[in-house]
MDAnalysis code that builds the backbone (N, CA, C; Angstrom):
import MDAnalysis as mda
import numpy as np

u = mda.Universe.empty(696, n_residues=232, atom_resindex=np.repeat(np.arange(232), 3), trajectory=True)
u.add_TopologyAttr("name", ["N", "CA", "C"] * 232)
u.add_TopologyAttr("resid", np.arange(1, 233))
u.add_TopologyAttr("resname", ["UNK", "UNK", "UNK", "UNK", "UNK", "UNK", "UNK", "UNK", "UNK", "UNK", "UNK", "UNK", "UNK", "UNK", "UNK", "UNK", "UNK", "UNK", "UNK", "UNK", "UNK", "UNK", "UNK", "UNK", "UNK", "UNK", "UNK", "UNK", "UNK", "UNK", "UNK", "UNK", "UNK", "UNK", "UNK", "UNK", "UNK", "UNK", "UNK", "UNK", "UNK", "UNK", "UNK", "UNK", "UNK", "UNK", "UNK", "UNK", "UNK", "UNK", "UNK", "UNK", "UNK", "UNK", "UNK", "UNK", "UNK", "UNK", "UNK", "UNK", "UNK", "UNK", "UNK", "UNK", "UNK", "UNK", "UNK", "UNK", "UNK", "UNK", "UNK", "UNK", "UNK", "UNK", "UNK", "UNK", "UNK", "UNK", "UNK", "UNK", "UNK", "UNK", "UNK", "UNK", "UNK", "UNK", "UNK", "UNK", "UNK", "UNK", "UNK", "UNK", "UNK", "UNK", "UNK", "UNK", "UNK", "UNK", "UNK", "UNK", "UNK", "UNK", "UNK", "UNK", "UNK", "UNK", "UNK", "UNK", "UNK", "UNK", "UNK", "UNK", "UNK", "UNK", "UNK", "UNK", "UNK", "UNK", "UNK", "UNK", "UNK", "UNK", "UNK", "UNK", "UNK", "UNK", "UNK", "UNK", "UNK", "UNK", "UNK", "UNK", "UNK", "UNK", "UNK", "UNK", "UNK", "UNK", "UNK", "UNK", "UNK", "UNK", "UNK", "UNK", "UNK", "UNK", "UNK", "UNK", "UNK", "UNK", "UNK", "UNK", "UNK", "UNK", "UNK", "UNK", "UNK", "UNK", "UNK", "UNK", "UNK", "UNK", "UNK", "UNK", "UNK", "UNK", "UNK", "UNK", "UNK", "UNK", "UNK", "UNK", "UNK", "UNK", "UNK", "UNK", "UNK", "UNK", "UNK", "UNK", "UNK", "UNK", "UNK", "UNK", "UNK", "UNK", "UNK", "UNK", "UNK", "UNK", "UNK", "UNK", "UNK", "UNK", "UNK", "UNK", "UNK", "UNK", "UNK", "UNK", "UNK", "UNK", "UNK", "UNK", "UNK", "UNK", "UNK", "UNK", "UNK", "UNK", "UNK", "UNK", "UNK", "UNK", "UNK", "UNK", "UNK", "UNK", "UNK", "UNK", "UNK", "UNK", "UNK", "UNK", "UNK", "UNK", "UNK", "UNK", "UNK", "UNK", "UNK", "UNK"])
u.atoms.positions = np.array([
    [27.693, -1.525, 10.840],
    [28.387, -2.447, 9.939],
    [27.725, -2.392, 8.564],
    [28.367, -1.759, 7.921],
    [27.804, -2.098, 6.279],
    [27.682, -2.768, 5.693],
    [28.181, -4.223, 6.172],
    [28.414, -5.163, 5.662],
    [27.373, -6.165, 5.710],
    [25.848, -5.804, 7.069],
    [25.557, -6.543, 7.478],
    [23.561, -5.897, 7.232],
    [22.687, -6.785, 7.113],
    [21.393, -6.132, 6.776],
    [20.561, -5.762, 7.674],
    [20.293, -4.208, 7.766],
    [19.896, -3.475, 8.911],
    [18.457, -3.051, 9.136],
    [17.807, -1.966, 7.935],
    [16.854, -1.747, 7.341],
    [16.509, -1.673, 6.434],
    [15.079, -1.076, 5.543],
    [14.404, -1.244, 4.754],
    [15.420, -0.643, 3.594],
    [16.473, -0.418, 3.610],
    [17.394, 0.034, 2.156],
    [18.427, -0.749, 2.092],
    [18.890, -1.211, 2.864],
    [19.739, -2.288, 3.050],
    [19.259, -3.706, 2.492],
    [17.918, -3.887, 2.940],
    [17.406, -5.453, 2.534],
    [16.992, -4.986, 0.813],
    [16.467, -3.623, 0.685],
    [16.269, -3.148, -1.303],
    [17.557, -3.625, -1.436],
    [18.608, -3.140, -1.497],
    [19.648, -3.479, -2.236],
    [19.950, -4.719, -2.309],
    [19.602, -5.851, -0.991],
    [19.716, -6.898, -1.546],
    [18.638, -7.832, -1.919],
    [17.400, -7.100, -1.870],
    [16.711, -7.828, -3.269],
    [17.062, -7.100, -4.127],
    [17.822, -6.203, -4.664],
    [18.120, -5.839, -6.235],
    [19.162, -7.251, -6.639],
    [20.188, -7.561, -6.125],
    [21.100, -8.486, -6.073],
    [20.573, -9.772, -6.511],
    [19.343, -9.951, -6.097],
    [18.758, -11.148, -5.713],
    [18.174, -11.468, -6.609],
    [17.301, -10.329, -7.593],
    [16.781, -10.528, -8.596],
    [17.141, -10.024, -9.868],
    [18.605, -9.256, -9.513],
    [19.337, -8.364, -10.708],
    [18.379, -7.838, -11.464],
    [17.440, -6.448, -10.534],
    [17.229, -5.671, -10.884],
    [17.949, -4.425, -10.059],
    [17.077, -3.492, -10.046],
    [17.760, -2.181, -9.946],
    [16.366, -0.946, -9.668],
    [16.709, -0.119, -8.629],
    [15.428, 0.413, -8.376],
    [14.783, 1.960, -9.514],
    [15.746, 1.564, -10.971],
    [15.176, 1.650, -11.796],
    [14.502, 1.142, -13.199],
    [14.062, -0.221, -12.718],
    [14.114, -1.255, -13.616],
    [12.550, -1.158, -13.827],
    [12.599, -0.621, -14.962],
    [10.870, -0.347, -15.461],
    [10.135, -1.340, -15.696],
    [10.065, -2.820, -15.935],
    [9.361, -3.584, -15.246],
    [8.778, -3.889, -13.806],
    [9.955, -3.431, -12.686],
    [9.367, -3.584, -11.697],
    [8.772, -2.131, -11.244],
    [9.233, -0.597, -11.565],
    [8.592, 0.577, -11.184],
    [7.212, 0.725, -11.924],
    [7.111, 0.194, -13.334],
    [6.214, 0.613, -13.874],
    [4.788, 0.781, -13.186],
    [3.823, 0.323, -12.582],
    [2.960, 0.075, -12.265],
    [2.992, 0.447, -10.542],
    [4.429, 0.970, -9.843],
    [3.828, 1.775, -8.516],
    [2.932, 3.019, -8.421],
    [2.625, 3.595, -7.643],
    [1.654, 4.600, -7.518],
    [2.395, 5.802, -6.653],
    [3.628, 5.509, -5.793],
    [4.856, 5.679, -5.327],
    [5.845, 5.442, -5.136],
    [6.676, 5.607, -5.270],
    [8.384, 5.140, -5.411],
    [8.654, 3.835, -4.659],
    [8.881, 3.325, -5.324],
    [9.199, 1.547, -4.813],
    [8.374, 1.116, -4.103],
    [7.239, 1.375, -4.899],
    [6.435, 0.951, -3.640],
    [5.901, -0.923, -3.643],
    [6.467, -1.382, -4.880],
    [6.468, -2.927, -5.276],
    [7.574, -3.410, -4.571],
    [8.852, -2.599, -4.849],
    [9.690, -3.071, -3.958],
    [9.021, -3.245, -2.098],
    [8.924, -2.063, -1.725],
    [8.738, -2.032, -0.359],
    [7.414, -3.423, 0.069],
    [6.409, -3.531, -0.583],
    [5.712, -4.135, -0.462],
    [6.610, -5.462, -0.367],
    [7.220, -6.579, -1.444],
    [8.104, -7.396, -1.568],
    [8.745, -7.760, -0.424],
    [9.509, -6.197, 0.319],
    [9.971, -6.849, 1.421],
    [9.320, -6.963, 2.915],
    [8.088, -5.751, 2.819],
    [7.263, -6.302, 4.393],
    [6.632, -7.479, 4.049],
    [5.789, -8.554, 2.751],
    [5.601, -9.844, 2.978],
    [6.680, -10.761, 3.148],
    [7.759, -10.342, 3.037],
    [8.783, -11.185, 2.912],
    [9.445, -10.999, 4.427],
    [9.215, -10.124, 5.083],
    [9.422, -10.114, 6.403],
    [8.463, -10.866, 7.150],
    [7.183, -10.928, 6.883],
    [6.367, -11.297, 8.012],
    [6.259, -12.874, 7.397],
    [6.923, -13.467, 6.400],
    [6.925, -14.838, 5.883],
    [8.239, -15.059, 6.845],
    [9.138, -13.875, 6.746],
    [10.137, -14.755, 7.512],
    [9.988, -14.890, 9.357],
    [9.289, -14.134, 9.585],
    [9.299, -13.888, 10.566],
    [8.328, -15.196, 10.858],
    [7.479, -15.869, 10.921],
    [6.493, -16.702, 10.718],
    [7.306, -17.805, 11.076],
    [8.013, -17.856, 10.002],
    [9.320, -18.966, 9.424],
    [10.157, -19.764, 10.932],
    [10.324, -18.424, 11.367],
    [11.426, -18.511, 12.364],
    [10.711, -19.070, 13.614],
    [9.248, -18.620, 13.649],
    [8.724, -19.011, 15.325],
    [8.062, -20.222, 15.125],
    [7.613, -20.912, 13.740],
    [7.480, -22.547, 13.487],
    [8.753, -23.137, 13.507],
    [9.844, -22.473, 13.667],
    [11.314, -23.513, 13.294],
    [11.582, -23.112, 15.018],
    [11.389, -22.731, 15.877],
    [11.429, -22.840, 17.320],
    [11.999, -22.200, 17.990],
    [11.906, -21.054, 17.449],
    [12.377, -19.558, 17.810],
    [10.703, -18.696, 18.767],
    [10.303, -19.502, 19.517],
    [9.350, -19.337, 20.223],
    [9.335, -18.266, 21.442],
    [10.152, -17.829, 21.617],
    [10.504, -16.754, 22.603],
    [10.697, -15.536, 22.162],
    [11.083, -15.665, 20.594],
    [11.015, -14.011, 20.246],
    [10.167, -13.401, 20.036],
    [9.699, -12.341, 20.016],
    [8.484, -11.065, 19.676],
    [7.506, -11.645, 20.247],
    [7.755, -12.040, 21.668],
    [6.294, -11.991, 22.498],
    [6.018, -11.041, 23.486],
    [4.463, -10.729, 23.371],
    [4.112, -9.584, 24.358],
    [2.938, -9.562, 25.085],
    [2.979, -9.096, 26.064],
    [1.773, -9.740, 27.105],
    [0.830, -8.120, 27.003],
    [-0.415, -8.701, 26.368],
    [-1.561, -7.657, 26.686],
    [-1.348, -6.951, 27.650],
    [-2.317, -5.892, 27.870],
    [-3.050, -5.562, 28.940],
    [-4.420, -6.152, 29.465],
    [-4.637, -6.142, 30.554],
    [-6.093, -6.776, 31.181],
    [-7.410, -7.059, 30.426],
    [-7.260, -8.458, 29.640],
    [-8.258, -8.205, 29.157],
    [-9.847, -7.693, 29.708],
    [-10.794, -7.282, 28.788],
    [-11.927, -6.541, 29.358],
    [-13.177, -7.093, 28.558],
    [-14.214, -8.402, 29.110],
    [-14.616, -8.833, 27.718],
    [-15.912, -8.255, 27.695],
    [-16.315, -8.408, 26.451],
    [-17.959, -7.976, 25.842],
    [-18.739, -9.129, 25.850],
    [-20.256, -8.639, 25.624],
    [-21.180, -9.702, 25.273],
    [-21.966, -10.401, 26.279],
    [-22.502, -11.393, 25.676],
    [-23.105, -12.496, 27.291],
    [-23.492, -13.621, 26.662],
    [-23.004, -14.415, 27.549],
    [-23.380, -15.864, 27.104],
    [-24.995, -15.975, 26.699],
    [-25.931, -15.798, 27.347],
    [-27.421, -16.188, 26.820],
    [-27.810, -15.535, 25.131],
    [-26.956, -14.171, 25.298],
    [-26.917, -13.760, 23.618],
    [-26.035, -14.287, 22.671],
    [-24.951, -14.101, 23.002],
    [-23.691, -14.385, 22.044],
    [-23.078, -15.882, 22.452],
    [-23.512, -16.502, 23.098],
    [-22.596, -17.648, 23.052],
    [-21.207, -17.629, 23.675],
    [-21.188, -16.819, 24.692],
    [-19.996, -16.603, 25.214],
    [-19.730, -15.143, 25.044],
    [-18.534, -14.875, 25.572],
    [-18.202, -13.320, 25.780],
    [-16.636, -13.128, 24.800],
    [-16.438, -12.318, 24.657],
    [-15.162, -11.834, 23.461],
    [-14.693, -10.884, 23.962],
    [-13.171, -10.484, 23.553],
    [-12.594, -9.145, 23.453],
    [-11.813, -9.191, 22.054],
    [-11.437, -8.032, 21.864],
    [-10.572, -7.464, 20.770],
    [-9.224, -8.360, 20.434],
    [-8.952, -8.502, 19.644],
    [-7.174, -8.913, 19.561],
    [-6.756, -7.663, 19.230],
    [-5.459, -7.547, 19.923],
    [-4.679, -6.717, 19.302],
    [-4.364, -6.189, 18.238],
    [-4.174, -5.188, 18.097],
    [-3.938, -4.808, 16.143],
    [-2.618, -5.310, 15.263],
    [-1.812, -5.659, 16.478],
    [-0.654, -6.063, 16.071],
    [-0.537, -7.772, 16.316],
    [-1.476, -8.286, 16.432],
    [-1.644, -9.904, 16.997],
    [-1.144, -10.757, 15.866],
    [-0.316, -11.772, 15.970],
    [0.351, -12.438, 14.821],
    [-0.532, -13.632, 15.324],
    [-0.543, -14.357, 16.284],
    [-0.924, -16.142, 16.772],
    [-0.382, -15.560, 18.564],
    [-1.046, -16.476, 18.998],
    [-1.147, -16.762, 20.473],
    [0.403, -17.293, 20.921],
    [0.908, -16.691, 22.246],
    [2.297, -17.522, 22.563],
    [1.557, -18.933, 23.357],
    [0.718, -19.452, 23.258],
    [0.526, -20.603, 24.011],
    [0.176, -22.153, 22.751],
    [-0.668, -22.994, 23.580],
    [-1.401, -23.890, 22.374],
    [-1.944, -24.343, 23.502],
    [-2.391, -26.038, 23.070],
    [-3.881, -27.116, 23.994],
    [-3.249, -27.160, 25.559],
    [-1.907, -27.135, 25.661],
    [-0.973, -28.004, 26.618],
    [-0.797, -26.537, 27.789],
    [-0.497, -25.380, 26.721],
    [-0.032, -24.578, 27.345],
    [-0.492, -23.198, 27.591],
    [-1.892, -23.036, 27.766],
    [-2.462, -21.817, 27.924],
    [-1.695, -20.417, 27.768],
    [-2.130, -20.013, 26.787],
    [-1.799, -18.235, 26.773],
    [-2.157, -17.360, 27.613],
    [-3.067, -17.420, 28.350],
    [-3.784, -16.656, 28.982],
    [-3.195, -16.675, 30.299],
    [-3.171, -15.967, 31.293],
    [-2.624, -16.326, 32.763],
    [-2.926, -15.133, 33.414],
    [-2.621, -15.398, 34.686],
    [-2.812, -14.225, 35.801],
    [-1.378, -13.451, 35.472],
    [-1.390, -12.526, 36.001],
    [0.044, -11.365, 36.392],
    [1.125, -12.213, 36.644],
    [0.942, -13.064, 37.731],
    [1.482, -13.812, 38.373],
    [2.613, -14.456, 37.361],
    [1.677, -15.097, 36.308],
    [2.502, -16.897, 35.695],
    [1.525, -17.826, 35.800],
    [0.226, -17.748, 36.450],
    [-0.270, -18.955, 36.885],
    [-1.075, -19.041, 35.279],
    [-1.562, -20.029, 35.233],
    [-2.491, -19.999, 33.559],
    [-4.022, -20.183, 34.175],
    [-4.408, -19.833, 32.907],
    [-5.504, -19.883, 32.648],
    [-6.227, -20.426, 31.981],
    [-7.092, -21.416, 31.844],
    [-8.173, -22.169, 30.747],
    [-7.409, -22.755, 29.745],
    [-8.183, -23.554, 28.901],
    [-7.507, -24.293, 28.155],
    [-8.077, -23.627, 26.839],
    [-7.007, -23.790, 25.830],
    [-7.365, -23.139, 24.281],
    [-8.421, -24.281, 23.702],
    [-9.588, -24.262, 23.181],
    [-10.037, -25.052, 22.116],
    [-10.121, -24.627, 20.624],
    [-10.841, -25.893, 20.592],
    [-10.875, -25.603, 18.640],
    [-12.125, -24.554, 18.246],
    [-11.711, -23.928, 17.209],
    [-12.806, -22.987, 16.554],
    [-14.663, -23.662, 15.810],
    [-13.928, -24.643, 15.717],
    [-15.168, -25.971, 15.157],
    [-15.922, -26.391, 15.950],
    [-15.347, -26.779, 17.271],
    [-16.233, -27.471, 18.403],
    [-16.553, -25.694, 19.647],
    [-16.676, -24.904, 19.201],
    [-16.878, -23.857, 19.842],
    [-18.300, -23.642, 20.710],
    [-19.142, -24.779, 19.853],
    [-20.719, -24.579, 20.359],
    [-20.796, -26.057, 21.733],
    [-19.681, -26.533, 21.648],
    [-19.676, -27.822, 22.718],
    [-18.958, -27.073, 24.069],
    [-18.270, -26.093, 24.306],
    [-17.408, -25.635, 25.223],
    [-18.582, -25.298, 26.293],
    [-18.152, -25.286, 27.232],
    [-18.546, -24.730, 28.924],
    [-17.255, -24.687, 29.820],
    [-17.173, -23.697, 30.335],
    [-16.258, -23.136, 31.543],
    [-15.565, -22.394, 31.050],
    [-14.400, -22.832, 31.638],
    [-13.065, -21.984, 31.133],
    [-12.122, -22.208, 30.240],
    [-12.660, -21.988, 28.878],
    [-12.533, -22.888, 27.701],
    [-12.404, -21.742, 26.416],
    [-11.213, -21.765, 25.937],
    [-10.880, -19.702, 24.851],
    [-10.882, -20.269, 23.633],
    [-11.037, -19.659, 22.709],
    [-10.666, -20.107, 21.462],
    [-10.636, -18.907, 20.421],
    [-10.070, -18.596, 19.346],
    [-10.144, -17.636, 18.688],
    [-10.959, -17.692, 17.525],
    [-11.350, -16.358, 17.095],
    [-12.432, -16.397, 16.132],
    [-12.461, -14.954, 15.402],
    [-12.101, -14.976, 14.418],
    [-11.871, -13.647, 13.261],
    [-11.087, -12.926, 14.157],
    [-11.255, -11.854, 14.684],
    [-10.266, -10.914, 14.565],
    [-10.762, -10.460, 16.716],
    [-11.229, -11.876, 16.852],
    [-11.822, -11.930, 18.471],
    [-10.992, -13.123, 19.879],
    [-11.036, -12.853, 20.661],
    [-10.725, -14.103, 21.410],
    [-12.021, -14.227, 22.500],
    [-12.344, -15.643, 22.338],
    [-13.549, -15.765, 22.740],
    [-13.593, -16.575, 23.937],
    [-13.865, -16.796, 25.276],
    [-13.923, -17.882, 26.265],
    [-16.009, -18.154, 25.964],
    [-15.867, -19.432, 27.124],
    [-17.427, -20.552, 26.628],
    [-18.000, -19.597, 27.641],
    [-19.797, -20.026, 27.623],
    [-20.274, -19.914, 28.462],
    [-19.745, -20.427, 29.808],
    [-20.209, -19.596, 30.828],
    [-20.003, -20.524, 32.089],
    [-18.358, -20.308, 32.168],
    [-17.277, -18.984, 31.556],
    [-16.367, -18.938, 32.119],
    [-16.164, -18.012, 32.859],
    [-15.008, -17.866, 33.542],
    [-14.839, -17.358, 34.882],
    [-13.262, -16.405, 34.711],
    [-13.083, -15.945, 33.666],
    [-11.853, -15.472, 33.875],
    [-11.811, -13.879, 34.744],
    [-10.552, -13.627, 35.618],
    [-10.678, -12.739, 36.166],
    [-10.331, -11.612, 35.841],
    [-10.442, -10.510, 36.694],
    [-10.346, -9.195, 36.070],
    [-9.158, -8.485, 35.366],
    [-7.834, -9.751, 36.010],
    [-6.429, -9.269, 36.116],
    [-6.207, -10.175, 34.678],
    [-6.736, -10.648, 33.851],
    [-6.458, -11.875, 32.844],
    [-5.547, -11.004, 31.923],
    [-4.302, -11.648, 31.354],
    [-3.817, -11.078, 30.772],
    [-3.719, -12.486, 29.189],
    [-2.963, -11.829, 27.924],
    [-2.936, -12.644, 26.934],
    [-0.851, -12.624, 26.467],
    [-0.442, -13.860, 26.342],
    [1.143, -13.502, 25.733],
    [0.525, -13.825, 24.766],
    [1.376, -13.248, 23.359],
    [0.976, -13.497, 21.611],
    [2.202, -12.940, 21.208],
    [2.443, -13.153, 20.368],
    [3.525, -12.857, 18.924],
    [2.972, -11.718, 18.514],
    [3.726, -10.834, 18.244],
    [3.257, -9.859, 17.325],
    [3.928, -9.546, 16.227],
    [3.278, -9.066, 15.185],
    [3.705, -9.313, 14.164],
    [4.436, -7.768, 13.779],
    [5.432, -7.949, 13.388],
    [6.360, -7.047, 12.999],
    [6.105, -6.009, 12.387],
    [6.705, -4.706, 12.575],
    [6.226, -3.412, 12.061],
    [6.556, -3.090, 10.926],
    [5.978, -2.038, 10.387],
    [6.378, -1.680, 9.251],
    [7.873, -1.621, 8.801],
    [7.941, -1.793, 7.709],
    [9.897, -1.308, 7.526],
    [9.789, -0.131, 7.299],
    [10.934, 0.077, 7.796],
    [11.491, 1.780, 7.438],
    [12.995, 1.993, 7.082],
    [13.435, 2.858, 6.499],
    [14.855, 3.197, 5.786],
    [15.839, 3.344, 6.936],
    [15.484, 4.064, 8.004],
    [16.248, 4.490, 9.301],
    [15.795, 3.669, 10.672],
    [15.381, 2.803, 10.534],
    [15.180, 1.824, 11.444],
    [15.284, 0.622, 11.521],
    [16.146, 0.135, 11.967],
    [16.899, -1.524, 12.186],
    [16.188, -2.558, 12.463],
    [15.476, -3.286, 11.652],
    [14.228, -4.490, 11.597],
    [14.643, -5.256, 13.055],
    [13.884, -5.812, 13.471],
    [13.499, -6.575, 14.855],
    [13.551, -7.853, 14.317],
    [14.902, -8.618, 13.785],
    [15.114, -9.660, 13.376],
    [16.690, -10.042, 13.758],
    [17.081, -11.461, 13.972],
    [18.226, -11.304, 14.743],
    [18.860, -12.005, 12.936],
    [20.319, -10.861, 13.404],
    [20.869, -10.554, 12.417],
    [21.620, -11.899, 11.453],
    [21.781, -12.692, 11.719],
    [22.261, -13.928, 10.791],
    [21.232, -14.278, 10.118],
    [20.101, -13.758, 10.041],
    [19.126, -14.737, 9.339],
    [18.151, -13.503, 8.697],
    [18.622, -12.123, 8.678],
    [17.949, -11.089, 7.724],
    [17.865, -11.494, 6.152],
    [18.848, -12.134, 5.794],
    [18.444, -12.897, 4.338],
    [17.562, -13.373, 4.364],
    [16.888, -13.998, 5.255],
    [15.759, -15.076, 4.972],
    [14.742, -13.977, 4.720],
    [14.279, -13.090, 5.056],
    [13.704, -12.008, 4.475],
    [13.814, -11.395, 3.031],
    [14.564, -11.280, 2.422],
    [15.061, -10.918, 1.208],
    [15.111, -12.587, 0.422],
    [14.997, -13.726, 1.090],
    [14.934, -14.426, -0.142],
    [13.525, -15.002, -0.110],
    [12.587, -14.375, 1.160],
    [11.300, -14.442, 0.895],
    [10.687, -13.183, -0.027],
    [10.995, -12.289, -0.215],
    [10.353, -11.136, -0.931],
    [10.612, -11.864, -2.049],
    [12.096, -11.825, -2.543],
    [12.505, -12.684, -4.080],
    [11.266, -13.642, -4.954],
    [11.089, -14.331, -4.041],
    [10.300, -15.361, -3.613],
    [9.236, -15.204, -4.525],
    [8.743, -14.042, -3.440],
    [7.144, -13.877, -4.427],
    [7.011, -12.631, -5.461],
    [8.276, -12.424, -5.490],
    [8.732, -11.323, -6.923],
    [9.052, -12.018, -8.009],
    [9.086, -13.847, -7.909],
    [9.425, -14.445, -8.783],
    [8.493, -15.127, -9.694],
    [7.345, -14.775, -8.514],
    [5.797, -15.289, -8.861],
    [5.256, -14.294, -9.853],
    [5.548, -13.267, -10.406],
    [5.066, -11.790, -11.021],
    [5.991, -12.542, -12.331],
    [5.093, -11.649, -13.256],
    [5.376, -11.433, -14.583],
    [6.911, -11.019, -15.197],
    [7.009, -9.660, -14.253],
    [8.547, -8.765, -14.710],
    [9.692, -9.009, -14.554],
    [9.670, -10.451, -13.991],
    [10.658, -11.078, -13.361],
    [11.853, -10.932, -15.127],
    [12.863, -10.381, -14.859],
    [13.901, -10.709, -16.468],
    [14.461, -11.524, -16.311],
    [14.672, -12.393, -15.741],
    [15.710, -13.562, -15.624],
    [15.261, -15.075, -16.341],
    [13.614, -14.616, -16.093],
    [12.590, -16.199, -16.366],
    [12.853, -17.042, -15.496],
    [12.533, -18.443, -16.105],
    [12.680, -19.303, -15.324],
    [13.960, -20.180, -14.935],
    [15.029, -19.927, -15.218],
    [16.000, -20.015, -14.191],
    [16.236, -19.083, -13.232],
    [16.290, -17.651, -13.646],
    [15.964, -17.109, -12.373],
    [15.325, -17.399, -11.217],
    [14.190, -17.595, -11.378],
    [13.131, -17.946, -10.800],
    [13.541, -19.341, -9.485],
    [13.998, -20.130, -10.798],
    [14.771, -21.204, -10.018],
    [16.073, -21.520, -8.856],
    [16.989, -20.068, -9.134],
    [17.622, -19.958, -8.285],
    [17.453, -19.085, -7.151],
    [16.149, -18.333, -7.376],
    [15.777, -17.405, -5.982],
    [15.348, -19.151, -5.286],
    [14.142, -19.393, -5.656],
    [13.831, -20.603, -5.070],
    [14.870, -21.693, -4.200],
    [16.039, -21.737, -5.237],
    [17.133, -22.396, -4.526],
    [17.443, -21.857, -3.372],
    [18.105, -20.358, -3.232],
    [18.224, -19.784, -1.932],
    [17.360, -19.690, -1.443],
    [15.910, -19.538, -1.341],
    [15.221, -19.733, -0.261],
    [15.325, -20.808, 0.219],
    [15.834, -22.218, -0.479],
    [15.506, -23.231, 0.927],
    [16.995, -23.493, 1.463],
    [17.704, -22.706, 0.678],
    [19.046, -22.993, 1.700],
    [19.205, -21.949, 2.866],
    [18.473, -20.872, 2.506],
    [18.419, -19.743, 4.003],
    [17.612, -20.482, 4.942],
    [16.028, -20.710, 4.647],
    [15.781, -21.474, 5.590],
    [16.285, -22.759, 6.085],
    [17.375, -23.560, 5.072],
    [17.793, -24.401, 6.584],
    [18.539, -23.953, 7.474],
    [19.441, -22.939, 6.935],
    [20.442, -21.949, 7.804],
    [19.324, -21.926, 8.713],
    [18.341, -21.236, 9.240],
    [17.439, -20.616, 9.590],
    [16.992, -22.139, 10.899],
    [16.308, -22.868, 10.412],
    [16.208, -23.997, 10.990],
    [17.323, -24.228, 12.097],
    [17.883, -24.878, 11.264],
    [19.054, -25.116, 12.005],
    [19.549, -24.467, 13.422],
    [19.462, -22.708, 13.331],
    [19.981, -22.311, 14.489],
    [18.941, -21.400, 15.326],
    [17.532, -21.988, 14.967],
    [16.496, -21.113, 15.363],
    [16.197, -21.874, 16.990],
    [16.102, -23.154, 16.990],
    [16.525, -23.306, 18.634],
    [17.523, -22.934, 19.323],
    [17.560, -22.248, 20.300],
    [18.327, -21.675, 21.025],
    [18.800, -22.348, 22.508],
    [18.471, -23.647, 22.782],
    [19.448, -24.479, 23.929],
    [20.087, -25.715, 23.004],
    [20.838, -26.050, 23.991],
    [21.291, -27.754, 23.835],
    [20.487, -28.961, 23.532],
    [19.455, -28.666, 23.873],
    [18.515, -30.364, 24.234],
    [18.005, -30.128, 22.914],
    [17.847, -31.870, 22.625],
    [17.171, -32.082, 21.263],
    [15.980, -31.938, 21.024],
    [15.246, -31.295, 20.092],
    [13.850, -31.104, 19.540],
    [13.427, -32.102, 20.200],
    [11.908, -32.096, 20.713],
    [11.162, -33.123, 21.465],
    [9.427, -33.334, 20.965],
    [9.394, -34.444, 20.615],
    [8.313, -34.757, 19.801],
    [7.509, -34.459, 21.029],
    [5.935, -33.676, 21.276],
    [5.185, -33.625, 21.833],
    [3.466, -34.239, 21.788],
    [3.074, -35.082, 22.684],
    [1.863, -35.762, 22.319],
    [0.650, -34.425, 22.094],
    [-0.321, -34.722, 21.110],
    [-1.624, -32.977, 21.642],
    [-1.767, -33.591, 22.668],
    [-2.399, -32.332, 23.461],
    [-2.936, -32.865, 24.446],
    [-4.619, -32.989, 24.285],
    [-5.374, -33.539, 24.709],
    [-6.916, -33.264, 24.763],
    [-7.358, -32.561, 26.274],
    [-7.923, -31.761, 26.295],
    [-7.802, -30.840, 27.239],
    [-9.536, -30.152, 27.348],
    [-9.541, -29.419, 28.748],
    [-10.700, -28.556, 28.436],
    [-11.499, -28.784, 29.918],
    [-12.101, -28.189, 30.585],
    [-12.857, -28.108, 31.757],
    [-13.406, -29.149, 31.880],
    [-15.306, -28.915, 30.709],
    [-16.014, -29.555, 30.499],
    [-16.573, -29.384, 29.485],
    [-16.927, -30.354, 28.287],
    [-17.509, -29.892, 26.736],
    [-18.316, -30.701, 26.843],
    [-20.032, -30.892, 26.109],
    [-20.388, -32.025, 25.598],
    [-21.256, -31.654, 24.348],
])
């Protein structure tokens, strides 16, 4: 469908639209190092803003993927607990306090997530994340089969490949690139321009909102939970 936004030349053309430029508009080429490469940039932050967008508005089921077995490093008497790798592609955890990410093969869960702050109070079976690590406490017990669900964060764009975004809401991508193309200098429109990318961004995202839950039942306020083995 031509009509409809597929990949990485499809969403250019409609940030050209968006910002009435043109992918020879020497304000915005001047300063690449390769061919659109301000453009291209524009639209992978503007993808992974939208993409972000969509799994805080409660689109929680899309782009999740379950590790392989985790395998951890370290030792509690040295490090304060044991770690493994995150993924290279790791966006945020599919779980939170209530609902453990972590689980057996099975479905069954595993440990409770804590905070990164109180990390030196944890004992047991108690995870929390930390730079570019996921960390359980001393004194945990996870097993060999432990696996992780997480979000991952979306791949590169490409010209011949159809973005991993469900299709009514590929604008919201293009009016996030706009977005922060409006924040730059070369912008020709100024500040009404400026003002009406802004406008469509918050009318895509309520589009966006709006139909990013996917049942009947109404949004449901949830208490945190306070959670955790044993901390002191």
């Amino acid at each position: 469908m031509a009509d409809v936004l597929t990949d990485r030349a499809s969403l250019a053309r409609g940030f050209y639209r968006l910002t009435a430029t043109s992918n020879t508009n020497p304000a915005l080429i001047e300063h690449d190092s390769t061919s659109l490469e301000a453009v291209y940039q524009f639209l992978q932050y503007g993808l992974w803003d939208a993409q972000e967008y969509m799994i805080d508005s409660g689109m929680t089921d899309r782009w999740v993927t379950t590790s392989s077995a985790l395998s951890f490093s370290g030792a509690d008497s040295t490090d304060g607990g044991r770690y493994v790798s995150l993924p290279s592609d790791f966006l945020r955890l599919a779980g939170d306090e209530k609902r453990s990410a972590l689980r057996y093969p099975t479905g069954q869960r595993w440990g409770v997530l804590g905070d990164f702050d109180d990390r030196h109070r944890y004992r047991g079976n108690v995870y929390w994340l930390q730079n570019e690590k996921l960390w359980v406490a001393p004194g945990a017990s996870p097993p060999s089969t432990l696996v992780m669900d997480y979000h991952h964060q979306l791949a590169t764009l490409a010209d011949s490949t159809t973005v991993d975004f469900p299709t009514q809401h590929r604008a919201l991508i293009v009016a996030y690139a706009a977005e922060r193309a409006s924040n730059d200098a070369w912008l020709p429109g100024g500040m009404e321009q400026a003002a009406m990318i802004s406008a469509n961004l918050l009318k895509r995202q309520r589009e966006a909102k709006r139909r990013a839950r996917r049942t009947d039942g109404p949004k449901k306020m949830k208490r945190r939970a306070s959670a955790g083995t044993h901390w002191w």
